[in-house]
LODOSE-587100 format. One record per residue (C-alpha): residue number from 1; residue in one letter; chain; x, y, z. Coordinates in nm, 2 decimals, m for minus. Layout:
<atom seq="NUM" type="A" mol="A" c1="X" c2="Y" c3="Z"/>
...
END
This chain:
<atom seq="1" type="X" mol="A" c1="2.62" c2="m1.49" c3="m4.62"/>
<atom seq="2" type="X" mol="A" c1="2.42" c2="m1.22" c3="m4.44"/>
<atom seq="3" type="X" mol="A" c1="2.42" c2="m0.98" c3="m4.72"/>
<atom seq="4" type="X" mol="A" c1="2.06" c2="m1.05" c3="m4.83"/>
<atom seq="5" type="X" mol="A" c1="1.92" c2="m1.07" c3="m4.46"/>
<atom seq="6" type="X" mol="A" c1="1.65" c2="m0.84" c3="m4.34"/>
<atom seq="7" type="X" mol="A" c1="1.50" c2="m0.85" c3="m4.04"/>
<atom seq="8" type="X" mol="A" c1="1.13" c2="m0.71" c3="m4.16"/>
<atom seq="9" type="X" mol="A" c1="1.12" c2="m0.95" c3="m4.43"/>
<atom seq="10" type="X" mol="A" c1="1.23" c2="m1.22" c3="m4.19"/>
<atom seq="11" type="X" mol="A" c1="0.93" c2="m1.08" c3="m3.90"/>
<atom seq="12" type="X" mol="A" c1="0.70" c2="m1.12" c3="m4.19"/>
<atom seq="13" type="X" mol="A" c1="0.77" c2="m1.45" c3="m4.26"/>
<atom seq="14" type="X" mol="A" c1="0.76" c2="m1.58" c3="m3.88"/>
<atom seq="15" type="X" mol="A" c1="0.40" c2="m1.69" c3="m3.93"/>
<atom seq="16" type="X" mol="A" c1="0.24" c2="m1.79" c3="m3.60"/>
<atom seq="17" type="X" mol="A" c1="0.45" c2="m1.68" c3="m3.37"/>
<atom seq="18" type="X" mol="A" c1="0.49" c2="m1.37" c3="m3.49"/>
<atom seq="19" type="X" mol="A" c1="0.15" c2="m1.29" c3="m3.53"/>
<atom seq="20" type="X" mol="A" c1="0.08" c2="m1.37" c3="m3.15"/>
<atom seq="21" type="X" mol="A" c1="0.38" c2="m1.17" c3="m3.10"/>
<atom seq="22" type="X" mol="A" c1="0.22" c2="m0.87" c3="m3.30"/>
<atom seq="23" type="X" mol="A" c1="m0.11" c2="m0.99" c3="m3.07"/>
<atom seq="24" type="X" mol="A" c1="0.09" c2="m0.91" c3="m2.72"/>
<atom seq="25" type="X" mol="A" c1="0.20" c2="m0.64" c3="m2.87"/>
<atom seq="26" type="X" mol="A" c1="m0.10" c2="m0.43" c3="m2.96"/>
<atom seq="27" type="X" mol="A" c1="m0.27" c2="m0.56" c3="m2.61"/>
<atom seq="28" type="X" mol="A" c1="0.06" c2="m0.45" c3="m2.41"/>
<atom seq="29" type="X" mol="A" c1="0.02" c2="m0.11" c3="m2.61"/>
<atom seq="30" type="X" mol="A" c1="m0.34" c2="m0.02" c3="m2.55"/>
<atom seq="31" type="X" mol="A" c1="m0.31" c2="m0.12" c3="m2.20"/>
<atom seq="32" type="X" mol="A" c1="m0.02" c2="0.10" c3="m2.14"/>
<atom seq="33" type="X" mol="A" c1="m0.17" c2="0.40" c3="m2.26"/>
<atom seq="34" type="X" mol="A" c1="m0.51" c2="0.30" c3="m2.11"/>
<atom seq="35" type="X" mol="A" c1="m0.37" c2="0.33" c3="m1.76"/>
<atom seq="36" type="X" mol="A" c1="m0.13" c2="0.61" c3="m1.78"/>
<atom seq="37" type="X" mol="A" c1="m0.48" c2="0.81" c3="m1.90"/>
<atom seq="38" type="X" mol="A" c1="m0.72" c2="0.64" c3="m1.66"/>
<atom seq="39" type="X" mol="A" c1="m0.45" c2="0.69" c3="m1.32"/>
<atom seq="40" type="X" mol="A" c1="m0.37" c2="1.06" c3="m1.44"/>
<atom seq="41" type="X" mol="A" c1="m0.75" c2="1.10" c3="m1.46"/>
<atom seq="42" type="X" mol="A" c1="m0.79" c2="0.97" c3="m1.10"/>
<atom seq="43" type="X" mol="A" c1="m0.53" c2="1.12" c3="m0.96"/>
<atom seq="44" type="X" mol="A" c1="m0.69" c2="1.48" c3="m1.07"/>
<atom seq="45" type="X" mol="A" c1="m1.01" c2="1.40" c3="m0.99"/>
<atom seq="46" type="X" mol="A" c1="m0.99" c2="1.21" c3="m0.65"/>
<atom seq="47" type="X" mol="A" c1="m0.85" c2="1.50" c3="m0.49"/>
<atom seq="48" type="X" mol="A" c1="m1.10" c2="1.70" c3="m0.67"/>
<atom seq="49" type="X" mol="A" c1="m1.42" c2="1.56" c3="m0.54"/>
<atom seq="50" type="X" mol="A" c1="m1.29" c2="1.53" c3="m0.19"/>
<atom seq="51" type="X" mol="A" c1="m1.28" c2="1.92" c3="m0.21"/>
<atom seq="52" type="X" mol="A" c1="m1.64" c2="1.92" c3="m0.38"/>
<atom seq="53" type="X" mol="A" c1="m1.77" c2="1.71" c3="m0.10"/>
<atom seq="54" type="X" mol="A" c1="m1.61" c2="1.88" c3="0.16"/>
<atom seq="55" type="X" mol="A" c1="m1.75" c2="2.20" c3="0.04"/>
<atom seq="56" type="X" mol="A" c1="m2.10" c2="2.06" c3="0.02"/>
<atom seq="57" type="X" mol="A" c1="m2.03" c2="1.92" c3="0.37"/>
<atom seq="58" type="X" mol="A" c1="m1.93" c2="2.30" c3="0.49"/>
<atom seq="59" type="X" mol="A" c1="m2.23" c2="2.44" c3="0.30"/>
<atom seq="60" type="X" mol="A" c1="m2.50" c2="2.23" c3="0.38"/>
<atom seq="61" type="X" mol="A" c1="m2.39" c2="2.00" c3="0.65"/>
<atom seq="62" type="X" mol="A" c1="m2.42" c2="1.60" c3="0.61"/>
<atom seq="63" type="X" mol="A" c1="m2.73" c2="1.62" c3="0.38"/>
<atom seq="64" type="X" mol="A" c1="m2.52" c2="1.83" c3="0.16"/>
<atom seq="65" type="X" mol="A" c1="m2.27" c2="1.59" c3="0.10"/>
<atom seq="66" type="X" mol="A" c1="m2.54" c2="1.33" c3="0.10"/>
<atom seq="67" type="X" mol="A" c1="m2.65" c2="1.48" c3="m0.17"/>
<atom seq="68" type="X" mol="A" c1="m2.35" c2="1.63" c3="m0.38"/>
<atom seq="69" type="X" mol="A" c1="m2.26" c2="1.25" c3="m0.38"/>
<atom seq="70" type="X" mol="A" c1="m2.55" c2="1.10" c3="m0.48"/>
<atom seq="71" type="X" mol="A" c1="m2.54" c2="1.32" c3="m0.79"/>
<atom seq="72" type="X" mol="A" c1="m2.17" c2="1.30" c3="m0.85"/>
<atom seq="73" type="X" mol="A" c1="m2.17" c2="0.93" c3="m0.88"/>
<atom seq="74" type="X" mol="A" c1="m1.72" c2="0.90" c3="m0.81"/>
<atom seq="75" type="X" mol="A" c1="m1.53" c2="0.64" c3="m0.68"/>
<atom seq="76" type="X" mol="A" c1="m1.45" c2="0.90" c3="m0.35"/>
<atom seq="77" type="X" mol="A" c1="m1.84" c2="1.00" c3="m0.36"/>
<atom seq="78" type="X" mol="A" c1="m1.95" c2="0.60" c3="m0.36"/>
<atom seq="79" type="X" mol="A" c1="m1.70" c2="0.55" c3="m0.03"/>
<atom seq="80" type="X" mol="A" c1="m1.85" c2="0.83" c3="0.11"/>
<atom seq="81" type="X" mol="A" c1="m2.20" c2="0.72" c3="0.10"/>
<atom seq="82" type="X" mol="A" c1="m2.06" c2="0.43" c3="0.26"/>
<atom seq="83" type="X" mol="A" c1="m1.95" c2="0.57" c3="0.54"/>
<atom seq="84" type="X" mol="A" c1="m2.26" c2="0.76" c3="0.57"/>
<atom seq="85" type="X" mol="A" c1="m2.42" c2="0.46" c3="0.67"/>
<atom seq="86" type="X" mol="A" c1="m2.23" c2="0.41" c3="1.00"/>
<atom seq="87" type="X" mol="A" c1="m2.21" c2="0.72" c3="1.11"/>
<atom seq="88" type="X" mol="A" c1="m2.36" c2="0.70" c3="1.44"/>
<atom seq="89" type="X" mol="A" c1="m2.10" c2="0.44" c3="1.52"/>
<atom seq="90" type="X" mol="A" c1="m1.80" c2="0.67" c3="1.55"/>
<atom seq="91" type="X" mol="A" c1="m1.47" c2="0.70" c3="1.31"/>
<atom seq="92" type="X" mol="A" c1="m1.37" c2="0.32" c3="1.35"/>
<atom seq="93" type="X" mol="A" c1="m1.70" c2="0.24" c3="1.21"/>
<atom seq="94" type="X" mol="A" c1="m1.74" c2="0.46" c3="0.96"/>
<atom seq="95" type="X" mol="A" c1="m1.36" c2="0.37" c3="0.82"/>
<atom seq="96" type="X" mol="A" c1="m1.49" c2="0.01" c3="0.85"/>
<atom seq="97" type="X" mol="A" c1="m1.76" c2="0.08" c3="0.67"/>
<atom seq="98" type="X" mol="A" c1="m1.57" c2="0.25" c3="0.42"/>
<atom seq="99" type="X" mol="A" c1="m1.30" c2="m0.03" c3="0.39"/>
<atom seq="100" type="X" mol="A" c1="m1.51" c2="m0.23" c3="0.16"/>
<atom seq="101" type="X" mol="A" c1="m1.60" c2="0.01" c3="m0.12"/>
<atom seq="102" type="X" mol="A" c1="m1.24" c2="0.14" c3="m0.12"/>
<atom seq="103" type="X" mol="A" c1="m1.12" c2="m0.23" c3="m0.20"/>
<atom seq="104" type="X" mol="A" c1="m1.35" c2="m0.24" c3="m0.49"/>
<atom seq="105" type="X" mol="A" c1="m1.19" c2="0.11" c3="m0.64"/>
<atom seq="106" type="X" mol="A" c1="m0.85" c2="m0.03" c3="m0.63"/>
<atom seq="107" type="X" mol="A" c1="m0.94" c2="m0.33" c3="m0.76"/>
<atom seq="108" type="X" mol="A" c1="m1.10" c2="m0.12" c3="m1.07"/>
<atom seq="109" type="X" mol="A" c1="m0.75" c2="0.05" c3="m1.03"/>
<atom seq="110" type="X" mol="A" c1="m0.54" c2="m0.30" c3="m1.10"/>
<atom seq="111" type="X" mol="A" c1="m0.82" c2="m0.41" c3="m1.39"/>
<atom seq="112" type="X" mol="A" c1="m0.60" c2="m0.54" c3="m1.68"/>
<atom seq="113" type="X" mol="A" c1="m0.24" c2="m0.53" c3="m1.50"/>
<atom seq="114" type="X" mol="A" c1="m0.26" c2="m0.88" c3="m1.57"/>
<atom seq="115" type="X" mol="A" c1="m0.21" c2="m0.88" c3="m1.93"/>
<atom seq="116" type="X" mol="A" c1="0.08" c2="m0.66" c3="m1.91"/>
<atom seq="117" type="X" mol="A" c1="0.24" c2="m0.94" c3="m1.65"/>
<atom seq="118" type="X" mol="A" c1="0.14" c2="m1.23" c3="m1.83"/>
<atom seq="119" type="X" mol="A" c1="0.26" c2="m1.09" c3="m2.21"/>
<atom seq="120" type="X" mol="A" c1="0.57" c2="m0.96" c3="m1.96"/>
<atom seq="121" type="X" mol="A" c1="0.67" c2="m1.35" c3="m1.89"/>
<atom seq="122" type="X" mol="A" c1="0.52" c2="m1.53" c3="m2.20"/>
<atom seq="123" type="X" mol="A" c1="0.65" c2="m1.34" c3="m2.50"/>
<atom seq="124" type="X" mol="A" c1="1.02" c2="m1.42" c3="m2.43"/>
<atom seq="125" type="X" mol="A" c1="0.87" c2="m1.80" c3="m2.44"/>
<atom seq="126" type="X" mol="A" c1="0.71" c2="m1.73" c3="m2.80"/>
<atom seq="127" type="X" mol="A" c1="0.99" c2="m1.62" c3="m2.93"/>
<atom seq="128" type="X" mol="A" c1="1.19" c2="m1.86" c3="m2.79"/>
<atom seq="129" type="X" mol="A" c1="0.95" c2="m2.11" c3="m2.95"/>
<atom seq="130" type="X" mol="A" c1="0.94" c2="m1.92" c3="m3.30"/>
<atom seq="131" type="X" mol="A" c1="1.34" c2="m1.97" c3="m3.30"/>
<atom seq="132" type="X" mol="A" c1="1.35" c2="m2.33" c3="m3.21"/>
<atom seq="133" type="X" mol="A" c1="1.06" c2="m2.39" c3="m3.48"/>
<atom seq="134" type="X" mol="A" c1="1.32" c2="m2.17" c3="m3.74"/>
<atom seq="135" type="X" mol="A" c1="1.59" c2="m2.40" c3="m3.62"/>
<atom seq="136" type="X" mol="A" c1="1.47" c2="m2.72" c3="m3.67"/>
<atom seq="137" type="X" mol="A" c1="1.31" c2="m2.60" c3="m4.07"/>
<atom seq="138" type="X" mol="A" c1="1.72" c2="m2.48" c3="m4.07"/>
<atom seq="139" type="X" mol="A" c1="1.87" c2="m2.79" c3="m4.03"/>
<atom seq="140" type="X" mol="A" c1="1.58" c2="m2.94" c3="m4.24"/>
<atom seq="141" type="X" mol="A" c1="1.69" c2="m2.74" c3="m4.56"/>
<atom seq="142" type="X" mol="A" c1="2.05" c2="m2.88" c3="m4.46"/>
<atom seq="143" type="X" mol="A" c1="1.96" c2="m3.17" c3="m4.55"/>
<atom seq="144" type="X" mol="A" c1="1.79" c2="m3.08" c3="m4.88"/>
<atom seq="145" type="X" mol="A" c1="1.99" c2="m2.85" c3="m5.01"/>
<atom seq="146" type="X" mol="A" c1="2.33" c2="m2.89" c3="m4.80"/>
<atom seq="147" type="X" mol="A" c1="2.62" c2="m2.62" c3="m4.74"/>
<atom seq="148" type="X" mol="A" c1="2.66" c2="m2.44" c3="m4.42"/>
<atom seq="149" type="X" mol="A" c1="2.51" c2="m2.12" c3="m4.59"/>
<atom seq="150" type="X" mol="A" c1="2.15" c2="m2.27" c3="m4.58"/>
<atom seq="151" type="X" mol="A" c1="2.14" c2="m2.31" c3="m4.22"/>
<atom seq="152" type="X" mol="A" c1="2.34" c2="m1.99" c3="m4.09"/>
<atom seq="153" type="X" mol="A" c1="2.05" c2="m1.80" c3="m4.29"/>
<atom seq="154" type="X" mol="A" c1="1.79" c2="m1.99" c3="m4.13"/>
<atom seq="155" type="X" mol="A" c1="1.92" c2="m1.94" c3="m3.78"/>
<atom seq="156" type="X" mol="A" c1="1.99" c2="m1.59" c3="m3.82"/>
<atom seq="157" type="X" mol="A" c1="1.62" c2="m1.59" c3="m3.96"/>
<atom seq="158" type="X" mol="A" c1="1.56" c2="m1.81" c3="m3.65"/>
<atom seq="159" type="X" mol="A" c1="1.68" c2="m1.56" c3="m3.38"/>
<atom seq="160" type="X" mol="A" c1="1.47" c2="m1.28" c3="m3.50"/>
<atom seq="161" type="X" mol="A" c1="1.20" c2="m1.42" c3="m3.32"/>
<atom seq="162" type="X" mol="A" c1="1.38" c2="m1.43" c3="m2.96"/>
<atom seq="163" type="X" mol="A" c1="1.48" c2="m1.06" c3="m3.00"/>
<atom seq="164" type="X" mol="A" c1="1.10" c2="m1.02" c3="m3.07"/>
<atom seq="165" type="X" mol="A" c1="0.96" c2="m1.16" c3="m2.77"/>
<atom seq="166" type="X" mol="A" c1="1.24" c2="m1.00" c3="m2.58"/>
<atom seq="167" type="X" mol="A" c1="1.14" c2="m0.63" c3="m2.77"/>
<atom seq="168" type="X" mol="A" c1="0.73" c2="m0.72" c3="m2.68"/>
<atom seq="169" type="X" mol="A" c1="0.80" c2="m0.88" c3="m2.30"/>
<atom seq="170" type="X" mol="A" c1="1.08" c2="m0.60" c3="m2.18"/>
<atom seq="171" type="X" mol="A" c1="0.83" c2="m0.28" c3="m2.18"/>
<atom seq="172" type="X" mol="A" c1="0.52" c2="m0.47" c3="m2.07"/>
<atom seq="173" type="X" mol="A" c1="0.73" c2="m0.57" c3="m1.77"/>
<atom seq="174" type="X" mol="A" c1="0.86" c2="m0.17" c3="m1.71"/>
<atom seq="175" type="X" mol="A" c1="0.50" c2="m0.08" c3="m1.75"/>
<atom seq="176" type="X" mol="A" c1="0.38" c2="m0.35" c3="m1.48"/>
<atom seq="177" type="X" mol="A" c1="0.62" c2="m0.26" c3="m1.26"/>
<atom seq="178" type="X" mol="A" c1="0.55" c2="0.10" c3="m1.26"/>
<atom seq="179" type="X" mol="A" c1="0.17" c2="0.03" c3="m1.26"/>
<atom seq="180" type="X" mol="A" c1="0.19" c2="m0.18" c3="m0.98"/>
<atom seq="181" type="X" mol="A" c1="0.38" c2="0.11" c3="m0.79"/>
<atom seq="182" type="X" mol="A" c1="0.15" c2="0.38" c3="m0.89"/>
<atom seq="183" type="X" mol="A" c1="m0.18" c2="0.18" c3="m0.78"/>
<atom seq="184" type="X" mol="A" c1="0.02" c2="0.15" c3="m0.40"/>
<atom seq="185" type="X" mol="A" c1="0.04" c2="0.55" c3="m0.45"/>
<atom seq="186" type="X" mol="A" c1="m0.28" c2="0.59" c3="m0.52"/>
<atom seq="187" type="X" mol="A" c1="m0.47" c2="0.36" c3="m0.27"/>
<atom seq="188" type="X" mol="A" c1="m0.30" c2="0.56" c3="m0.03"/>
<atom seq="189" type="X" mol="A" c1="m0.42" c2="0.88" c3="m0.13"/>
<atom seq="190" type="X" mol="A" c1="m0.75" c2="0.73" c3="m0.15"/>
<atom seq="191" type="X" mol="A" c1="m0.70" c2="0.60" c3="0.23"/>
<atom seq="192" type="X" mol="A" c1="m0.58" c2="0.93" c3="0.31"/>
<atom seq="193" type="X" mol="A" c1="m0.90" c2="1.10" c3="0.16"/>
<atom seq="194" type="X" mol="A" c1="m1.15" c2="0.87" c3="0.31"/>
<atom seq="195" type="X" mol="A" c1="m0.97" c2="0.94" c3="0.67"/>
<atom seq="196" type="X" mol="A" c1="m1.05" c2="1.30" c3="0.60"/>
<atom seq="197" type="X" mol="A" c1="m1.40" c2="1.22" c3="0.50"/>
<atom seq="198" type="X" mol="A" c1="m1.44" c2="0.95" c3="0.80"/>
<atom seq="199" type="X" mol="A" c1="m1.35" c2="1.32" c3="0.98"/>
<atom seq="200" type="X" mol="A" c1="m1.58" c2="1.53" c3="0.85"/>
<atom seq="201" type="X" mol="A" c1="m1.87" c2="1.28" c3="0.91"/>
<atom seq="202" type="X" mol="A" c1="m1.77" c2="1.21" c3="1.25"/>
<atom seq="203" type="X" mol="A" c1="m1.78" c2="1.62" c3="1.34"/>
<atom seq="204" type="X" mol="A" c1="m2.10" c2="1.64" c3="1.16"/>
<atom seq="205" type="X" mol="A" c1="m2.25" c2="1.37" c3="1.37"/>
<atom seq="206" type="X" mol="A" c1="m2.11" c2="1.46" c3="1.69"/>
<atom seq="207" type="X" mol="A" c1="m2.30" c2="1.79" c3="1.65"/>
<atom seq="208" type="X" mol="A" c1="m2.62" c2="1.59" c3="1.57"/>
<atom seq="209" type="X" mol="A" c1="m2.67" c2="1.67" c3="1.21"/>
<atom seq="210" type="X" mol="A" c1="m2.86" c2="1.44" c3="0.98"/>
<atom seq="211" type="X" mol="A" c1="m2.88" c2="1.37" c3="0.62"/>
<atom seq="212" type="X" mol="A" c1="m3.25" c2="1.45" c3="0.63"/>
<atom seq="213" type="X" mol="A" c1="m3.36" c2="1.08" c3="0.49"/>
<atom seq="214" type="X" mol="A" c1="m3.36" c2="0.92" c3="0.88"/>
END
């Protein structure tokens, strides 16, 4: 009954469904390895730059980091500036000032989790569909060609789909999960570094140093 069954040469023949399948796939995919590179990236250099800017800070006071972060151009460098701009208000001010910006890195941070959600809870739903689709054309060839052969072929054909959608939806859902997780991680080590930045402004103002633009 199953002896001529293969499971590639039924994905091939899924048509539609399959190819949206494939679709989610290759999306799910590229984000995946998109974001492991791009959080590793920021990871490395977040804590980098907050050691560059605190060194221009130590070497050349608050126009040194004025300018190291002008030229720098960072997501750490652009909160900074911010912060700059309130710093004759005192720490609260500064981190308020700060707050802003920050929001608008994480939210750079959770760019494209979306897809890997939504192909996480649609894909089981294609395949589902592709299956009830290979069903019904099943029972249709029953009735054309009869015997119980025709249709077990057919909805073993049939099934192929659900286990696809299942194979697609169960690592975009791993890898939105452990995204999700890792941009919490990471906007706190961005809080973290802007406290220490909110610091370094607030000692550099309370000794009356300027950024030599006032």
């Amino acid at each position: 009954m199953f002896e001529d069954f293969n499971i590639l040469d039924s994905m091939l023949r899924g048509g539609l469904v399959m190819a949206v399948l494939l679709a989610f796939s290759v999306a799910s995919l590229a984000v995946i390895i998109g974001k492991f590179s791009a959080f590793s990236a920021f990871r490395k250099g977040l804590f980098a730059e907050l050691g560059a800017i605190k060194s221009a800070l130590d070497s050349n006071g608050l126009k040194g980091g004025l300018d190291h972060a002008k030229a720098n151009k960072g997501p750490l460098s652009s909160i900074f500036l911010a912060g700059l701009k309130s710093r004759k208000g005192g720490k609260s001010d500064i981190l308020s000032s700060m707050e802003p910006r920050a929001k608008v890195v994480v939210t750079a941070l959770e760019r494209y989790l979306g897809v890997l959600g939504s192909v996480g809870s649609t894909a089981p739903f294609v395949g589902l569909l592709g299956t009830v689709i290979g069903i019904v054309k099943a029972f249709r060839e029953l009735t054309v060609e009869g015997g119980v052969g025709a249709v077990t072929g057919g909805i073993a054909e049939a099934l192929v789909a659900t286990a696809a959608g299942l194979i697609v939806a169960i690592p975009a859902v791993i890898a939105y999960n452990y995204f999700v997780r890792a941009v919490k991680r990471l906007a706190v080590d961005l809080e973290a570094a802007a406290h220490e930045l909110a610091d370094e402004i607030t000692r550099a103002a309370a000794k009356g140093e300027g950024t030599g633009r006032e």
